[in-house]
mmCIF file of the N, C-alpha and C atoms, coordinates in Angstrom:
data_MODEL
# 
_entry.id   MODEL 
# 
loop_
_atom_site.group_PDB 
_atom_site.id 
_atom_site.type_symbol 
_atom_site.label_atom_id 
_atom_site.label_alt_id 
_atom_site.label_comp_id 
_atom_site.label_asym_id 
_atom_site.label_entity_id 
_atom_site.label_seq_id 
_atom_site.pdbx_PDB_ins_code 
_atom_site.Cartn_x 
_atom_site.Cartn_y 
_atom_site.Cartn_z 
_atom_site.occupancy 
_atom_site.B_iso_or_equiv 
_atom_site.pdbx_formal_charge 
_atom_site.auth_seq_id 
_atom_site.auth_comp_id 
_atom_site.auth_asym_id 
_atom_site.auth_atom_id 
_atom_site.pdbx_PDB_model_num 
ATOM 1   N N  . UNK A 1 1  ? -112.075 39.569 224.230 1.00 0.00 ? 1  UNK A N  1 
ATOM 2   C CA . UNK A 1 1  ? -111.454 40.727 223.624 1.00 0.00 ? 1  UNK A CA 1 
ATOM 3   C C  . UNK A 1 1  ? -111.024 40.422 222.187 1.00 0.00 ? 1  UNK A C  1 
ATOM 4   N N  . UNK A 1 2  ? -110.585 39.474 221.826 1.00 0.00 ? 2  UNK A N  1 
ATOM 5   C CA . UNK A 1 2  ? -110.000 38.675 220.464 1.00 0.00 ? 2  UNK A CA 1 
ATOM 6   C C  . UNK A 1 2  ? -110.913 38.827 219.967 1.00 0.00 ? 2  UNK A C  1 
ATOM 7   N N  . UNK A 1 3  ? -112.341 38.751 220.245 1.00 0.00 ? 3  UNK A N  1 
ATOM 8   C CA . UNK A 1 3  ? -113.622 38.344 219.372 1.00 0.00 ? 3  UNK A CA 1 
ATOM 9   C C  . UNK A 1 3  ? -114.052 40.262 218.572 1.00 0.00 ? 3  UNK A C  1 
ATOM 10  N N  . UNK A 1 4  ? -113.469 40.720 219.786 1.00 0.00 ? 4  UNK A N  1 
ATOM 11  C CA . UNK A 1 4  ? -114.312 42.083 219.320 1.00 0.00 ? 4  UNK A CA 1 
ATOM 12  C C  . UNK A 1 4  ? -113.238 42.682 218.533 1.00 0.00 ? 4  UNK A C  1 
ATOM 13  N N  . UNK A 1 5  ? -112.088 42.354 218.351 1.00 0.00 ? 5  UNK A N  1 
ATOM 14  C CA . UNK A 1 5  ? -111.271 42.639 217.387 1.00 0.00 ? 5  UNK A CA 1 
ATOM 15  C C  . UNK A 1 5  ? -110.856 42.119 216.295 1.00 0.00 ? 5  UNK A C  1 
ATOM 16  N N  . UNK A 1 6  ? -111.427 40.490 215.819 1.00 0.00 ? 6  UNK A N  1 
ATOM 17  C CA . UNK A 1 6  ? -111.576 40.025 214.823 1.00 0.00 ? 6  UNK A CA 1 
ATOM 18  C C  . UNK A 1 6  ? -112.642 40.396 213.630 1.00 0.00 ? 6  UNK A C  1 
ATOM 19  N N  . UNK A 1 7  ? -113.657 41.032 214.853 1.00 0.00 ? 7  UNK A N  1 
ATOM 20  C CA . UNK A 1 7  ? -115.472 41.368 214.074 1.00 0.00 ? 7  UNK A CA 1 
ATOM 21  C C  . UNK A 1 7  ? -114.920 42.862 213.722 1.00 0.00 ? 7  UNK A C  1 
ATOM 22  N N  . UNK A 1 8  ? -113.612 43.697 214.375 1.00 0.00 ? 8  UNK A N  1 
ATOM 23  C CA . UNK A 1 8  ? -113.425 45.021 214.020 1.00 0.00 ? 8  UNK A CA 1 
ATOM 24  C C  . UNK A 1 8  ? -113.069 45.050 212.665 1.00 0.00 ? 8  UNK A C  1 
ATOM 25  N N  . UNK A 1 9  ? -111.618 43.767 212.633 1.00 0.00 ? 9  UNK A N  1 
ATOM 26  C CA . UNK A 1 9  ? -110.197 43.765 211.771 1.00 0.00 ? 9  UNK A CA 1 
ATOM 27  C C  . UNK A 1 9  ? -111.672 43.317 210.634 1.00 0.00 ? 9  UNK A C  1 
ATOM 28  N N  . UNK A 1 10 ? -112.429 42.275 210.311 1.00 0.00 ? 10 UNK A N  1 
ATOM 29  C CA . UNK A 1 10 ? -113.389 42.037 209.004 1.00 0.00 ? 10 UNK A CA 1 
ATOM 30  C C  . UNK A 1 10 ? -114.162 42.769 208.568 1.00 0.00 ? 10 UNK A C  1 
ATOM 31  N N  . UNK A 1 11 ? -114.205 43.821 209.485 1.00 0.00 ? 11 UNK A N  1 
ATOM 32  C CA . UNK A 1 11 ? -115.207 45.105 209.026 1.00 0.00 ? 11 UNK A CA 1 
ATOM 33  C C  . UNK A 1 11 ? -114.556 46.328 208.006 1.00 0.00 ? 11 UNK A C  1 
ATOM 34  N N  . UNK A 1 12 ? -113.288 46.358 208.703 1.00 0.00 ? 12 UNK A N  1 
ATOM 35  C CA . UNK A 1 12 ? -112.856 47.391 208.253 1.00 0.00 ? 12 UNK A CA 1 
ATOM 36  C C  . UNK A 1 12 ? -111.408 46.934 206.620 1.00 0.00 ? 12 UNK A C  1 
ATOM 37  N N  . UNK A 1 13 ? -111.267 45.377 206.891 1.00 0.00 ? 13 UNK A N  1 
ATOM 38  C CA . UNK A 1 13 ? -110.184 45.128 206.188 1.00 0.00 ? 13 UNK A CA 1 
ATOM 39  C C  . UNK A 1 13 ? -110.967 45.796 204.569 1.00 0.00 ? 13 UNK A C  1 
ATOM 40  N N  . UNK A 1 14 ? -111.851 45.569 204.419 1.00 0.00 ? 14 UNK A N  1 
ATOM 41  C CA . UNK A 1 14 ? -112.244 45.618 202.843 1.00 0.00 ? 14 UNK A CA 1 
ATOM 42  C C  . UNK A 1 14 ? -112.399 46.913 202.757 1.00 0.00 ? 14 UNK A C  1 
ATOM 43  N N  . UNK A 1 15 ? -112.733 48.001 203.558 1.00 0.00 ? 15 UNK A N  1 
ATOM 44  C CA . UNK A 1 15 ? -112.314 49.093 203.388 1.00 0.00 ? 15 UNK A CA 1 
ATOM 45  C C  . UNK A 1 15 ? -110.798 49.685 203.575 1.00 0.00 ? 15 UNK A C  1 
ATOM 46  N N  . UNK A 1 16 ? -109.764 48.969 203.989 1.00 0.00 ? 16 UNK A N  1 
ATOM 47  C CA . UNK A 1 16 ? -108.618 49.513 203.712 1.00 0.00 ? 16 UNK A CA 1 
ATOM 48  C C  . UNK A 1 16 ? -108.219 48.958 202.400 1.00 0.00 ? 16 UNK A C  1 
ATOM 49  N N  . UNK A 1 17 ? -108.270 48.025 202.315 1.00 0.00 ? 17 UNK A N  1 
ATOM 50  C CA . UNK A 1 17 ? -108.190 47.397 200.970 1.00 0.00 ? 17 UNK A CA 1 
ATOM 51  C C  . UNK A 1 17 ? -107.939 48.485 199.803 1.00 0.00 ? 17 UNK A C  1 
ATOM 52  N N  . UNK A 1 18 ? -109.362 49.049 199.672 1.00 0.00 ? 18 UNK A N  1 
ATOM 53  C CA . UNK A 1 18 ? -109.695 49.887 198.643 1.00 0.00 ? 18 UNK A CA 1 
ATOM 54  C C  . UNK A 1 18 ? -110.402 49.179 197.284 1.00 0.00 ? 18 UNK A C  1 
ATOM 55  N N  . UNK A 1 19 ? -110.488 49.710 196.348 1.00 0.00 ? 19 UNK A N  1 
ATOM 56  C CA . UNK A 1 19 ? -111.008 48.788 195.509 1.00 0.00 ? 19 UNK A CA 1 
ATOM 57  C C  . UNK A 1 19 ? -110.345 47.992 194.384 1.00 0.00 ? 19 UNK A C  1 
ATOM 58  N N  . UNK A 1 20 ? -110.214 46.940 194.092 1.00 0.00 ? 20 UNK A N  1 
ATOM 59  C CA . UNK A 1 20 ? -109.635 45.865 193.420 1.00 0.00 ? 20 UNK A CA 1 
ATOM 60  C C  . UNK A 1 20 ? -109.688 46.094 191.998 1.00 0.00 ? 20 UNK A C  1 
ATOM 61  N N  . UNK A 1 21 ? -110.041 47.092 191.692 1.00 0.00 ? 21 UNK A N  1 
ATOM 62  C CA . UNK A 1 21 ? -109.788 47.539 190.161 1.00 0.00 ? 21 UNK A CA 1 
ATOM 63  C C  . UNK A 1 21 ? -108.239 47.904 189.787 1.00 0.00 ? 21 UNK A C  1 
ATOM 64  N N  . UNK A 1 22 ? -107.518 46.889 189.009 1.00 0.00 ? 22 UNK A N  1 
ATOM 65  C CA . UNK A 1 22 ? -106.448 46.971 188.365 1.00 0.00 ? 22 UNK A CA 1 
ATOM 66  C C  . UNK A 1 22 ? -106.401 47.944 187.343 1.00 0.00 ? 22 UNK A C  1 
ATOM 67  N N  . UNK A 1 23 ? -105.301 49.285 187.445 1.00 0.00 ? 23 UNK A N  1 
ATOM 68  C CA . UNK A 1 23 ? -105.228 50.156 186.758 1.00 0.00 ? 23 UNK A CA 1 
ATOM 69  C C  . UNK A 1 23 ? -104.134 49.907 185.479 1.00 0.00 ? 23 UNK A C  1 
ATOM 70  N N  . UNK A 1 24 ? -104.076 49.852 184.369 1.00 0.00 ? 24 UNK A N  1 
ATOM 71  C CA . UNK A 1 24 ? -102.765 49.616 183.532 1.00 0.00 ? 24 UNK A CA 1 
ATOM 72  C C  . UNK A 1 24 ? -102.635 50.520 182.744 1.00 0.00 ? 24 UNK A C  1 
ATOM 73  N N  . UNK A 1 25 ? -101.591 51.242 182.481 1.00 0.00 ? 25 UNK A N  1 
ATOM 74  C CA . UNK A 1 25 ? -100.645 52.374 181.868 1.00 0.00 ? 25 UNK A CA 1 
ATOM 75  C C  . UNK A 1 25 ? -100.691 51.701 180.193 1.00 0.00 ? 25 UNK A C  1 
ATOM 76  N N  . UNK A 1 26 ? -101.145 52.370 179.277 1.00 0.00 ? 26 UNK A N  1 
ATOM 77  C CA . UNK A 1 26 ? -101.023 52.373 178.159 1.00 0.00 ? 26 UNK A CA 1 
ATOM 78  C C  . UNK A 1 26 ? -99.769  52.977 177.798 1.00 0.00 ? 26 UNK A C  1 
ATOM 79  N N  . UNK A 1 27 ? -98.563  51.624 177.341 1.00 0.00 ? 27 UNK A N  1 
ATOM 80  C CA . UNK A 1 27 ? -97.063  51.883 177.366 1.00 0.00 ? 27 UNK A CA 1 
ATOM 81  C C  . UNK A 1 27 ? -96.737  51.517 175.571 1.00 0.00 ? 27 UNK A C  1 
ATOM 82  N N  . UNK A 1 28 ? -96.547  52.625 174.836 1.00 0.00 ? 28 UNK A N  1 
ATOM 83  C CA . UNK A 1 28 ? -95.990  52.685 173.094 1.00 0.00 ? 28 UNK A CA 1 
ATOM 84  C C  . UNK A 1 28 ? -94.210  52.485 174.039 1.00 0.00 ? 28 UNK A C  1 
ATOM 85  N N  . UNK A 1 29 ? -93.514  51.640 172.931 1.00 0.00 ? 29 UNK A N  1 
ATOM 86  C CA . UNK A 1 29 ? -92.208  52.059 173.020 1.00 0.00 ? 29 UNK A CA 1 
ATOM 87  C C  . UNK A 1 29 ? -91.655  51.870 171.389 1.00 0.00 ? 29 UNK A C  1 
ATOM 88  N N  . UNK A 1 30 ? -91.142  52.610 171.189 1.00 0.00 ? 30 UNK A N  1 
ATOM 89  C CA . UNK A 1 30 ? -90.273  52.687 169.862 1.00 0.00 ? 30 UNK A CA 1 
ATOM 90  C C  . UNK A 1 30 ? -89.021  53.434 170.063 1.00 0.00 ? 30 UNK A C  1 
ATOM 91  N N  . UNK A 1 31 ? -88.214  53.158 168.643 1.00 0.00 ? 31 UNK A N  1 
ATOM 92  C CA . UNK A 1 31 ? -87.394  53.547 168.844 1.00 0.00 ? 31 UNK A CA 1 
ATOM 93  C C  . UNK A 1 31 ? -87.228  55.627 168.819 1.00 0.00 ? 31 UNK A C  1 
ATOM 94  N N  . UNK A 1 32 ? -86.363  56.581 169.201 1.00 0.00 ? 32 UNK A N  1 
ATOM 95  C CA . UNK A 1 32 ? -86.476  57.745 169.591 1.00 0.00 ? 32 UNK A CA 1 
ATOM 96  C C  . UNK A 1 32 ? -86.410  58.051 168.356 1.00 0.00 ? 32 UNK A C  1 
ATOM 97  N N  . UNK A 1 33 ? -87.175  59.671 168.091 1.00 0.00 ? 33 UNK A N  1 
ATOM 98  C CA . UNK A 1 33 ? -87.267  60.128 166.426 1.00 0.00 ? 33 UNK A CA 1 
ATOM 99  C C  . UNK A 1 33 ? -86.228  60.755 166.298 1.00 0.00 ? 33 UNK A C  1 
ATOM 100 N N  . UNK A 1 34 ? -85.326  61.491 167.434 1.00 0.00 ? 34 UNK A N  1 
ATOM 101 C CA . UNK A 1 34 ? -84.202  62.306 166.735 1.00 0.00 ? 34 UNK A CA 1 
ATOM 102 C C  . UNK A 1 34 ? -83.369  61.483 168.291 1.00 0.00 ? 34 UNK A C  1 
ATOM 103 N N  . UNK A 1 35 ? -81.681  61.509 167.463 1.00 0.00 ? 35 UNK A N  1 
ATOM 104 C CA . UNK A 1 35 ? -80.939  61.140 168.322 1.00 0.00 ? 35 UNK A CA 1 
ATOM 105 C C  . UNK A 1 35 ? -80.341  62.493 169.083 1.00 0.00 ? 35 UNK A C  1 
ATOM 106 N N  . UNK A 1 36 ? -80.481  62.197 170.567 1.00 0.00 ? 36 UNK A N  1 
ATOM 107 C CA . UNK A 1 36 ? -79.502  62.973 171.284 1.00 0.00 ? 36 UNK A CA 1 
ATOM 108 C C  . UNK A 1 36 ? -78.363  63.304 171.199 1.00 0.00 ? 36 UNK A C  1 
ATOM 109 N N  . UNK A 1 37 ? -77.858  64.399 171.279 1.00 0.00 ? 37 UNK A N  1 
ATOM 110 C CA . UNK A 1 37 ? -76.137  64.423 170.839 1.00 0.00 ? 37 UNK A CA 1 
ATOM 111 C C  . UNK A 1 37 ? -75.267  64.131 172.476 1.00 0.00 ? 37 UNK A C  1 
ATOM 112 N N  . UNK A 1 38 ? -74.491  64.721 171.746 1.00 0.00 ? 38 UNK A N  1 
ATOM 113 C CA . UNK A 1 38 ? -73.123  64.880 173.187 1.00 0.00 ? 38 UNK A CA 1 
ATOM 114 C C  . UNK A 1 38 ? -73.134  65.856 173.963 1.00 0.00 ? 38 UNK A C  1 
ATOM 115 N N  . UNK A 1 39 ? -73.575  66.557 173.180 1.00 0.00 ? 39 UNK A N  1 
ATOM 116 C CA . UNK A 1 39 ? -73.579  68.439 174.183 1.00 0.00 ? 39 UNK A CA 1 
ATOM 117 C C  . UNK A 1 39 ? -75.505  68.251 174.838 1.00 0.00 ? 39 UNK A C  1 
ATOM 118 N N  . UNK A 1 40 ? -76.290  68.175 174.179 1.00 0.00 ? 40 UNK A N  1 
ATOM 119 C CA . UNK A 1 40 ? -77.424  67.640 174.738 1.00 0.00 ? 40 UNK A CA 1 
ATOM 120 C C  . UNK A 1 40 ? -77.593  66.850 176.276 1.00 0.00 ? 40 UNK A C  1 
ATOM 121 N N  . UNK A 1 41 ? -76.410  65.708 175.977 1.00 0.00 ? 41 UNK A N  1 
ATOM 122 C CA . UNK A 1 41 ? -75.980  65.210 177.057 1.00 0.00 ? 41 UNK A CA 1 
ATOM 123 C C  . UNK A 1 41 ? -75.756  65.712 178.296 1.00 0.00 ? 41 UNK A C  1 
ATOM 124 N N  . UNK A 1 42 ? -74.763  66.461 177.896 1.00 0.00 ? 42 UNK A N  1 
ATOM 125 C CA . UNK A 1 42 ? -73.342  66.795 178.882 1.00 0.00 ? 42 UNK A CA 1 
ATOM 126 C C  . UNK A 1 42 ? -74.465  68.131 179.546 1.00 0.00 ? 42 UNK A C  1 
ATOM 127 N N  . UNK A 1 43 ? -75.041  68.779 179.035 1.00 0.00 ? 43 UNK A N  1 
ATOM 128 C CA . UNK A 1 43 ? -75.460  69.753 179.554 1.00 0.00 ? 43 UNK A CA 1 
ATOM 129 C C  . UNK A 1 43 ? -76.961  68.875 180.516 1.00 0.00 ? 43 UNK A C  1 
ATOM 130 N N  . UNK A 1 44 ? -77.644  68.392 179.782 1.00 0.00 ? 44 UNK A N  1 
ATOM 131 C CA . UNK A 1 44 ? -78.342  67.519 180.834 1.00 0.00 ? 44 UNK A CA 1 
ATOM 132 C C  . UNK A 1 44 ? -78.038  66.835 181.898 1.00 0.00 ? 44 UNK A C  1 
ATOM 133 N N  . UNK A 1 45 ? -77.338  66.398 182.379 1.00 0.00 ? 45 UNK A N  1 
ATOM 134 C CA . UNK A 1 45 ? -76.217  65.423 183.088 1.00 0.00 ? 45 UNK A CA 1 
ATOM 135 C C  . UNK A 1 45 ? -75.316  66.247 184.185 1.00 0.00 ? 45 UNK A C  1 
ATOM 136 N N  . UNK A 1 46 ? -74.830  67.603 183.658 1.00 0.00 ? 46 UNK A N  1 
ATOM 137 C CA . UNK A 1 46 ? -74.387  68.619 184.313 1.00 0.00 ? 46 UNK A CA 1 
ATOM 138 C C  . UNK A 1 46 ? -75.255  69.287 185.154 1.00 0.00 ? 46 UNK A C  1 
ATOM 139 N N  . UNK A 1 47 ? -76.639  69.820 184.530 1.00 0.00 ? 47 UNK A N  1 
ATOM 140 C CA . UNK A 1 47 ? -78.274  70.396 185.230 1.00 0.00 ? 47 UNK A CA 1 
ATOM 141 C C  . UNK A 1 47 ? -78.670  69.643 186.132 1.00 0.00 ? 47 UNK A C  1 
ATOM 142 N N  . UNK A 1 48 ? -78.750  68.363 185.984 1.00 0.00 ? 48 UNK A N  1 
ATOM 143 C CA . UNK A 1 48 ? -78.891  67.353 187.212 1.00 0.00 ? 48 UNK A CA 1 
ATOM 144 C C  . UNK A 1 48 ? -78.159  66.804 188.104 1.00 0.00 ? 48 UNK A C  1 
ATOM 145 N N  . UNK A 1 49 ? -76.946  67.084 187.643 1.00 0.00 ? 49 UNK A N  1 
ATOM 146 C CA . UNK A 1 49 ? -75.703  66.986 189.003 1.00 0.00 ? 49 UNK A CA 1 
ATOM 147 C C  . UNK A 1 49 ? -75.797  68.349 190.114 1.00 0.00 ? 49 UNK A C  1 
ATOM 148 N N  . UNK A 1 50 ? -76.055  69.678 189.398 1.00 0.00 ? 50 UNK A N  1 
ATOM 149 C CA . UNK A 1 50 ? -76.058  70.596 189.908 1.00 0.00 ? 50 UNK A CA 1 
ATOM 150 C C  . UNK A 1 50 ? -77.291  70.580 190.883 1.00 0.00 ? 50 UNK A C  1 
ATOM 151 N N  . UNK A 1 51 ? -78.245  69.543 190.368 1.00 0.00 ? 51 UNK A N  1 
ATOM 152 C CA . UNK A 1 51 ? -79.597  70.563 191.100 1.00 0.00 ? 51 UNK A CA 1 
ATOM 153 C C  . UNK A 1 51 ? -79.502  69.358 191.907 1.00 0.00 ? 51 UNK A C  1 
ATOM 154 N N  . UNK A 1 52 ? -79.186  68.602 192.468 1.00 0.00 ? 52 UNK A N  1 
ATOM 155 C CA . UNK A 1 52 ? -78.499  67.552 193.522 1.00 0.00 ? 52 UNK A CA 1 
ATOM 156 C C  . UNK A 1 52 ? -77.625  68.032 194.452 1.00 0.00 ? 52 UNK A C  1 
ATOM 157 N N  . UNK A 1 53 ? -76.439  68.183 194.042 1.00 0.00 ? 53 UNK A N  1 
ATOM 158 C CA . UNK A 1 53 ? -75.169  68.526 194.445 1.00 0.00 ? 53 UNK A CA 1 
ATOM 159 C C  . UNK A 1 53 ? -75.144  70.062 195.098 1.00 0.00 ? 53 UNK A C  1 
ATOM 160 N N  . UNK A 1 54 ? -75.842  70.705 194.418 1.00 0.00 ? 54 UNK A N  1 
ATOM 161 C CA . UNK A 1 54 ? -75.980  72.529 194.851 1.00 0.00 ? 54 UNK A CA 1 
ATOM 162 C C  . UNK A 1 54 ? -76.352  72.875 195.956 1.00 0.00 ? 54 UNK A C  1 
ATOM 163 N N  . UNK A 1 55 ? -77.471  72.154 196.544 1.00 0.00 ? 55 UNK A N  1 
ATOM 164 C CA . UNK A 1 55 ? -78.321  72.436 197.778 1.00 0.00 ? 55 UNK A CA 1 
ATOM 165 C C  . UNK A 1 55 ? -77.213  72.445 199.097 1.00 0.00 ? 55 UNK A C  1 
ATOM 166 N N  . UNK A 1 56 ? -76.827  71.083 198.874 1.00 0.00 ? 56 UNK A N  1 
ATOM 167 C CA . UNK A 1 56 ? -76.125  70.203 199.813 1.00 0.00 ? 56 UNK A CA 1 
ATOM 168 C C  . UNK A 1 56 ? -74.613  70.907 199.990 1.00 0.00 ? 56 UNK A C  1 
ATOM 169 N N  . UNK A 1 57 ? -73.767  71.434 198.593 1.00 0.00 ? 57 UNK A N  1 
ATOM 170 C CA . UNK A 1 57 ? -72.783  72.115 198.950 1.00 0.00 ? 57 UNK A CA 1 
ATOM 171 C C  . UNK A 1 57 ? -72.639  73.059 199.499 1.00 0.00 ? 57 UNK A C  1 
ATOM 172 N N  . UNK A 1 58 ? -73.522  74.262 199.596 1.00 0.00 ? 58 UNK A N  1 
ATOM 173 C CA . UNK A 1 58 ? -74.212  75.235 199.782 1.00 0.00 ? 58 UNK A CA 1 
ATOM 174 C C  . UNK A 1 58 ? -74.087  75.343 201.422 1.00 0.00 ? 58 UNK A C  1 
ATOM 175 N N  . UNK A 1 59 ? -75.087  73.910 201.624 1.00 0.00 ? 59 UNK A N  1 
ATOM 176 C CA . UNK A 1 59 ? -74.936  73.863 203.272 1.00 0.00 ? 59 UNK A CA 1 
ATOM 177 C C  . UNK A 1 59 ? -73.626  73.778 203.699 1.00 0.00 ? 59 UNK A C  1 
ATOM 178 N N  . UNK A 1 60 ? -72.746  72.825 203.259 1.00 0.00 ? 60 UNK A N  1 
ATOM 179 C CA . UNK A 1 60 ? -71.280  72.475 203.284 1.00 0.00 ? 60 UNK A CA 1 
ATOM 180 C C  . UNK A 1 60 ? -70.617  73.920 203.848 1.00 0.00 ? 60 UNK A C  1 
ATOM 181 N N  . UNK A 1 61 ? -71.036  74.760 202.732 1.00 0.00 ? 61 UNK A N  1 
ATOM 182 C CA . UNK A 1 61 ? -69.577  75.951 202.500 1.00 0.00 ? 61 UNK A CA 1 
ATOM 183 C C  . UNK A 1 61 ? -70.442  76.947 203.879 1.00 0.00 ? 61 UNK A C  1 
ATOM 184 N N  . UNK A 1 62 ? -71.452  76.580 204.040 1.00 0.00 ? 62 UNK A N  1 
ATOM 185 C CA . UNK A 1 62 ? -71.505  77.900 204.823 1.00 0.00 ? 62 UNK A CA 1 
ATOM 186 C C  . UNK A 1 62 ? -72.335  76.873 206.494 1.00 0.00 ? 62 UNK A C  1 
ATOM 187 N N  . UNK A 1 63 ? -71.280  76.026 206.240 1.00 0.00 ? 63 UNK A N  1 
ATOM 188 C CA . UNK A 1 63 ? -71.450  75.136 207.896 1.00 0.00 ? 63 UNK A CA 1 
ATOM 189 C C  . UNK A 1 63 ? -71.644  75.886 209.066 1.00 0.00 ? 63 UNK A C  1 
ATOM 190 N N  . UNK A 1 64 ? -70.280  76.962 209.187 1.00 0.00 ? 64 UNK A N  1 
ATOM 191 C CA . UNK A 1 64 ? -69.746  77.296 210.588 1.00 0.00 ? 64 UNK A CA 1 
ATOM 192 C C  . UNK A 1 64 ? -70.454  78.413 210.364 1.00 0.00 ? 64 UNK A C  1 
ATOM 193 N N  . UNK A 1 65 ? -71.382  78.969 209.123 1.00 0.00 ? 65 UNK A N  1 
ATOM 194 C CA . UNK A 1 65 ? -72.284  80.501 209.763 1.00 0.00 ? 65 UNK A CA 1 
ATOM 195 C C  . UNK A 1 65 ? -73.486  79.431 210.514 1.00 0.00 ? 65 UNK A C  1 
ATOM 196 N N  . UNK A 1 66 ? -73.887  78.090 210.039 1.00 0.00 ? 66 UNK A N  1 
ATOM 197 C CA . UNK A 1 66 ? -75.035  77.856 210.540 1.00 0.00 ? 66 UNK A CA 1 
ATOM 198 C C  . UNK A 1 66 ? -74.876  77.398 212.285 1.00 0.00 ? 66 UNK A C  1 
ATOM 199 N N  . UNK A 1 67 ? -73.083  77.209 212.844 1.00 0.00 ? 67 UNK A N  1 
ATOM 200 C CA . UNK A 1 67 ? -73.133  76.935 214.066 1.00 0.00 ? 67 UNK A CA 1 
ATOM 201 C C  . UNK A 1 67 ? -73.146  77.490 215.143 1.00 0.00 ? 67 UNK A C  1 
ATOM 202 N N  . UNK A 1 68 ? -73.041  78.697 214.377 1.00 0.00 ? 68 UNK A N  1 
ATOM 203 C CA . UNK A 1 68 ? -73.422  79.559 214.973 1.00 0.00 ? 68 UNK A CA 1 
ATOM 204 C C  . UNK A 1 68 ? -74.774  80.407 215.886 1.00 0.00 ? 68 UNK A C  1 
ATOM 205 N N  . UNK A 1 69 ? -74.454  80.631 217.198 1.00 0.00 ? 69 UNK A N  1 
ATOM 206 C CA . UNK A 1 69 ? -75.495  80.588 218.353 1.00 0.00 ? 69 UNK A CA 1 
ATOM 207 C C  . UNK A 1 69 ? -75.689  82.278 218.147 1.00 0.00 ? 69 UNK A C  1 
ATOM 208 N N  . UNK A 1 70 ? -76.776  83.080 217.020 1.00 0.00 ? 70 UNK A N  1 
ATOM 209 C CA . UNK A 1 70 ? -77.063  84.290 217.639 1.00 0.00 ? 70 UNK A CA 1 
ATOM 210 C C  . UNK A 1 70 ? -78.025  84.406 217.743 1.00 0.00 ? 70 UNK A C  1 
# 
């Protein structure tokens, strides 16, 4: 039984594999052309707290309509 599953596992390993071509990301870094401000910030930072935080409170505030059995 070992035998017919060693001749399976070498058949198929190089097809899970996939192919061995290394892909690499052409990465520029410099420094940014315009600086971000504070309000730029705060409002970015705020948009992404919200769109996190919103879903989840949402469920929070309206718990006891969802425990409800109608």
């Amino acid at each position: 039984m070992s035998g017919i599953l060693r001749f399976l596992s070498s058949r198929a390993a190089p097809v899970l594999r996939g192919p061995s071509v290394t892909q690499r990301a052409n990465l520029f870094t410099a420094p940014a052309k315009e600086k971000i401000g504070p309000l730029e910030t705060t409002v970015g930072l705020a948009l992404f707290a919200l769109s996190i935080l919103g879903p989840s409170g949402w469920v929070l505030a309206h718990l006891e309509h969802y425990k409800k059995k109608e």
